[in-house]
C-alpha positions as CSV (number, residue, x, y, z in Angstrom):
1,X,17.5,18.9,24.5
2,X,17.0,18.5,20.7
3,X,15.9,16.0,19.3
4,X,16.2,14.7,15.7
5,X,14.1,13.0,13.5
6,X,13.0,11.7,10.0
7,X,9.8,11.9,8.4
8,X,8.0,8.8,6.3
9,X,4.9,7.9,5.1
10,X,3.3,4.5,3.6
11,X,0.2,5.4,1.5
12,X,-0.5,8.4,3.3
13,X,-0.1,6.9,6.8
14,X,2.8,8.7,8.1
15,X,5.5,8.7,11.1
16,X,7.9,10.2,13.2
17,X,11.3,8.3,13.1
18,X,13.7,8.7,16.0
19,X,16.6,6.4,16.2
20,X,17.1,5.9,20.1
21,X,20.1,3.4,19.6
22,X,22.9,5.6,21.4
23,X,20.2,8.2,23.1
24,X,17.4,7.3,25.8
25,X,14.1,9.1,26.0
26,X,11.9,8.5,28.8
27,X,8.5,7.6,27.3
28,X,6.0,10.7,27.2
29,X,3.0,10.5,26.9
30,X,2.1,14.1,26.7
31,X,5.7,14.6,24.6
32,X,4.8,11.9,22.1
33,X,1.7,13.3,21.5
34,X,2.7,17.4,20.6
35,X,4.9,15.8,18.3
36,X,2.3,14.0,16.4
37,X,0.2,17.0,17.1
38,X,-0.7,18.6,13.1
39,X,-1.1,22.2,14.3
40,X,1.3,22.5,17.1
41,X,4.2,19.7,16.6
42,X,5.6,17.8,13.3
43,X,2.4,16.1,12.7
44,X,2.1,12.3,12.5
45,X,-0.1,9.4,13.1
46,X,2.7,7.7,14.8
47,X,5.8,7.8,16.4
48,X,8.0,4.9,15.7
49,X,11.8,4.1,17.4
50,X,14.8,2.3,16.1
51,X,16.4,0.7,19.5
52,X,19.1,-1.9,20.0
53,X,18.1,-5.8,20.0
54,X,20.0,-8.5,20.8
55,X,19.1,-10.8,18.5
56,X,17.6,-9.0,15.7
57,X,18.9,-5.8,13.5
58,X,16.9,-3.6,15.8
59,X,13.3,-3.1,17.7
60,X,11.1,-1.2,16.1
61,X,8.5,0.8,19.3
62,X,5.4,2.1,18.1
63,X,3.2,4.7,19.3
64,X,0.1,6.5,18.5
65,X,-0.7,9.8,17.7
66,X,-2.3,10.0,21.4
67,X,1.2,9.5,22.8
68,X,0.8,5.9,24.3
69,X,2.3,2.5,23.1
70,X,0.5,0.2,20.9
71,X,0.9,-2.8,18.9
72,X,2.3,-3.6,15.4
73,X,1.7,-1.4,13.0
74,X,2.1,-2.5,9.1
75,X,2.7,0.6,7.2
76,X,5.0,1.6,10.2
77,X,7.2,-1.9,9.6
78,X,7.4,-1.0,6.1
79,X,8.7,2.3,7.1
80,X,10.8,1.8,9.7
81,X,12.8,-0.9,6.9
82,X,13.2,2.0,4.8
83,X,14.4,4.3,7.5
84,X,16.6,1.2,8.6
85,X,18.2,1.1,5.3
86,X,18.7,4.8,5.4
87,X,20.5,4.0,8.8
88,X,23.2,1.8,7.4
89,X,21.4,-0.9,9.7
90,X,20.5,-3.7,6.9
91,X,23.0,-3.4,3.5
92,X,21.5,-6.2,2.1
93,X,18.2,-5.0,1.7
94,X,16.8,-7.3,3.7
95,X,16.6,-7.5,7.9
96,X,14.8,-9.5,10.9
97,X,13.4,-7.3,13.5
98,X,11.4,-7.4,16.6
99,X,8.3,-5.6,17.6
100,X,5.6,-5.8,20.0
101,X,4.0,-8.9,18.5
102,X,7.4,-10.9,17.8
103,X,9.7,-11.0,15.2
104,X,9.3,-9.6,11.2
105,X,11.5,-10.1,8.2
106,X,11.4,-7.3,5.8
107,X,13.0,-6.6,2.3
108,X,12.8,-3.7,-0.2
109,X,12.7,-4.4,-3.7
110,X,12.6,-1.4,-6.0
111,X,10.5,0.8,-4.8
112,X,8.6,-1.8,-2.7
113,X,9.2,-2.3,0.7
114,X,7.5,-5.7,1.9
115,X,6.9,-7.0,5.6
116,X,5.9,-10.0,7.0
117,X,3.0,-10.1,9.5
118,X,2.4,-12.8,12.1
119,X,0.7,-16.1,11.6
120,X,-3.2,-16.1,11.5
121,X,-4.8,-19.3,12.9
122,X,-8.7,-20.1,12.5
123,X,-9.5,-20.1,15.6
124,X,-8.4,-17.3,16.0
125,X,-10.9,-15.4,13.5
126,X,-14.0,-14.7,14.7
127,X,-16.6,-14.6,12.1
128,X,-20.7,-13.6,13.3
129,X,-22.8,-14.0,11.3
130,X,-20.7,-13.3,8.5
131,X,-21.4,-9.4,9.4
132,X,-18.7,-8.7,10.9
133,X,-15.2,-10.4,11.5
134,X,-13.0,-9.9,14.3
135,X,-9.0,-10.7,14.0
136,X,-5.5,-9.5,15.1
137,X,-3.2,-9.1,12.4
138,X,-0.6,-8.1,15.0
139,X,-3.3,-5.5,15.7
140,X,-6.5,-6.0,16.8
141,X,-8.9,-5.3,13.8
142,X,-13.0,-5.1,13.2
143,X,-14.1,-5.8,9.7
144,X,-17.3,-4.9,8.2
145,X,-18.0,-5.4,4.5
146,X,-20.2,-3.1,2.7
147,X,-22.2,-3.0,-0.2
148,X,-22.5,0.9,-0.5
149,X,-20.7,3.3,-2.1
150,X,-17.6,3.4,0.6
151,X,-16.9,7.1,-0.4
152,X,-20.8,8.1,1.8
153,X,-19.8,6.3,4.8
154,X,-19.3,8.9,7.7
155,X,-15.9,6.8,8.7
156,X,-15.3,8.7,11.9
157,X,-19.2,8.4,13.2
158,X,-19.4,4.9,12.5
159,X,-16.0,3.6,13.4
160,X,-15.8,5.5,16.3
161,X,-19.7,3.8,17.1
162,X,-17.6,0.3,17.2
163,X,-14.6,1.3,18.4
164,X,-15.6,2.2,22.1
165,X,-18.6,-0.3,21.8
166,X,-17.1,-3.9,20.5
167,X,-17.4,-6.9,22.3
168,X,-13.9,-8.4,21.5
169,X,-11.7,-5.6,23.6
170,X,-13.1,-3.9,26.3
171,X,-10.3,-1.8,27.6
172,X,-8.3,-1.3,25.0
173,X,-10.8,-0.8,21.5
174,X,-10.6,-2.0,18.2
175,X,-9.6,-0.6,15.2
176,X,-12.6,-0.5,12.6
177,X,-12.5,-1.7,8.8
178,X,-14.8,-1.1,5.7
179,X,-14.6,-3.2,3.0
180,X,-15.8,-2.9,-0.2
181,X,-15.2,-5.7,-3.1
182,X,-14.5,-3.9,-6.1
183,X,-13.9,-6.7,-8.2
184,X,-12.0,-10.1,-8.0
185,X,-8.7,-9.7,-6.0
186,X,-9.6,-5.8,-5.6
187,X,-10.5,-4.1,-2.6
188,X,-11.4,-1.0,-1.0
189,X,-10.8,0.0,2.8
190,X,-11.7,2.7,4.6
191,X,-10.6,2.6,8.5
192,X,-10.7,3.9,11.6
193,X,-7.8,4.0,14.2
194,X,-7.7,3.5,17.6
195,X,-5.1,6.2,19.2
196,X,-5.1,8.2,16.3
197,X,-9.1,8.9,16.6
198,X,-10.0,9.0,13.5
199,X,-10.0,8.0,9.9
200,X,-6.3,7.6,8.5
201,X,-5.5,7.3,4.7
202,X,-4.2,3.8,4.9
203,X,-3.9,0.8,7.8
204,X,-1.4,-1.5,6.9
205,X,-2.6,-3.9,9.5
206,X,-6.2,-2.9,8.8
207,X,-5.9,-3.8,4.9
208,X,-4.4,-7.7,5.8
209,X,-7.3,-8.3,7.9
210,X,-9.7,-7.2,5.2
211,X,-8.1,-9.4,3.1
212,X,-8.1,-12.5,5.1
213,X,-11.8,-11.5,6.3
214,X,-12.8,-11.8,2.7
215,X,-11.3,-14.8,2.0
216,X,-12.7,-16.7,5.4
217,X,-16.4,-15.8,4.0
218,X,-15.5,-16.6,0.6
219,X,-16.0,-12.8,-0.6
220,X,-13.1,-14.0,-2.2
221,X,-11.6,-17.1,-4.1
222,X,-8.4,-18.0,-3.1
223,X,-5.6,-19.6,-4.7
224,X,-1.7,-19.9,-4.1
225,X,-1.0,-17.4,-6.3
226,X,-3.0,-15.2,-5.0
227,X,-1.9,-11.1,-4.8
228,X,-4.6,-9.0,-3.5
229,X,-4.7,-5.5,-4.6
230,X,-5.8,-3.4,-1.9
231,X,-7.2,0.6,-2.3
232,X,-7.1,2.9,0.1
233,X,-7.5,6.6,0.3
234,X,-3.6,7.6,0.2
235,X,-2.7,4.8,-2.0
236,X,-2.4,0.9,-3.1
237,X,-1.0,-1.9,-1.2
238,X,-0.8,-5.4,-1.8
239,X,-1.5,-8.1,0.1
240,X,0.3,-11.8,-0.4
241,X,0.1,-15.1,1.6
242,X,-0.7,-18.9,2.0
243,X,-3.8,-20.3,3.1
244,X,-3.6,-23.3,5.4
245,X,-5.8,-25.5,7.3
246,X,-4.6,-24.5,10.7
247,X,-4.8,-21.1,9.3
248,X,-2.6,-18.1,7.4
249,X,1.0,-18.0,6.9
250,X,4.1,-16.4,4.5
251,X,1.7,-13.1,5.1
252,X,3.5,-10.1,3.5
253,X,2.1,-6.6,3.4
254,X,3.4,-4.7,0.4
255,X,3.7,-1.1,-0.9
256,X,5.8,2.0,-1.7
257,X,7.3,4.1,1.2
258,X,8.4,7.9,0.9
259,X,10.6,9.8,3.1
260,X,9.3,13.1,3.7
261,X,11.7,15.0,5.5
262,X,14.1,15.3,8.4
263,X,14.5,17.9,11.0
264,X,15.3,18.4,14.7
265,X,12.9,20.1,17.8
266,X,14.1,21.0,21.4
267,X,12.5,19.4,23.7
């Protein structure tokens, strides 16, 4: 059977596109994960597919580069709205889809592409000791700040440390954040991925929660203004939203997306 599919990346953090509209594949866990394999497939963090929803453009599936299912991913929304648009799904430049977590809105706006992430509320940030803070930003996220120079951190010995030893998800892991503060409304993170195993260049996810880490132990000052520019190692995202007392809303994760290529493989 051959299959086809498109190539993007968001900052560095890059996926296989099928569109599974008109075609079913049975989910493979062992097929998922050769195609994401770098030496012996295409090569991707993730695999992500475009499948009929009946009350939304489409539902976007992620998976990790290990072949199984997982939650939202943000780079992988903004990408999959490109890929949509590439489609002839959205002609507006604007859609409302569903993913594993709910529903999204999305827009592209030059060479932005922008999505929404879910609502934060307090209580549902944990915060010890003002260490570490533990959230889910549609994916379930560790956040440590650091002081350091973020460039000597071993990210893969240390993440991986938390990942499979964190008190917040037993059976399932965490993803791990560093943070550094560069200055005021700049960041730095560094992270480590659950499913991919290792350090990716950008989390989309990932960067949110450093963002709303920082401002819930007032790394940061807020106001409604507020756009946080956010660094990582394949490029720079920004990070918008309102501050509430309940918690965070209107949270949009922004940033440029790149197709790469398109191809087909049997299979």
């Amino acid at each position: 059977m051959k299959l086809n599919f498109f190539k993007y990346h968001g900052t560095g953090n890059d996926f296989i596109m099928l569109d599974l509209r008109k075609k079913n594949i049975v989910e493979n866990t062992s097929l998922f994960r050769k195609l994401c394999d770098r030496n012996f497939g295409i090569g991707a963090d993730g695999i992500i597919s475009i499948q009929n929803d009946e009350i939304s453009d489409f539902y976007m599936k992620y998976y990790n580069s290990d072949g199984k299912k997982s939650s939202m991913c943000g780079n992988g929304g903004r990408c999959v709205i490109s890929f949509s648009k590439e489609l002839g799904i959205i002609k507006d430049k604007k859609t409302y889809f569903r993913a594993e977590d709910g529903c999204h809105y999305g827009f592209i706006k030059e060479n932005t592409v922008s999505v929404k992430l879910i609502n934060i509320k307090k209580t549902e940030i944990i915060i010890h000791l003002k260490q570490h803070i533990f959230l889910n930003t549609g994916s379930p996220h560790y956040v440590l700040f650091v002081k350091d120079d973020l460039h000597k951190i071993d990210v893969y010995r240390e993440g991986r440390k938390i990942r499979f030893n964190n008190p917040y998800i037993v059976n399932e892991g965490v993803n791990v954040n560093f943070v550094k503060i560069l200055e005021k409304n700049i960041l730095f993170v560094r992270t480590y991925e659950r499913g991919v195993e290792k350090e990716t260049l950008s989390c989309g996810t990932g960067v949110t929660a450093a963002v709303i880490a920082a401002y819930e132990t007032n790394r940061l000052p807020y106001n409604d203004v507020n756009k946080v520019k956010v660094k990582t190692s394949g490029g720079n995202l920004f990070v918008s939203l309102k501050k509430t007392e309940k918690g965070y809303e209107d949270i949009y994760l922004n940033g440029p997306t790149e197709f790469v290529f398109k191809g087909s493989i049997l299979i």
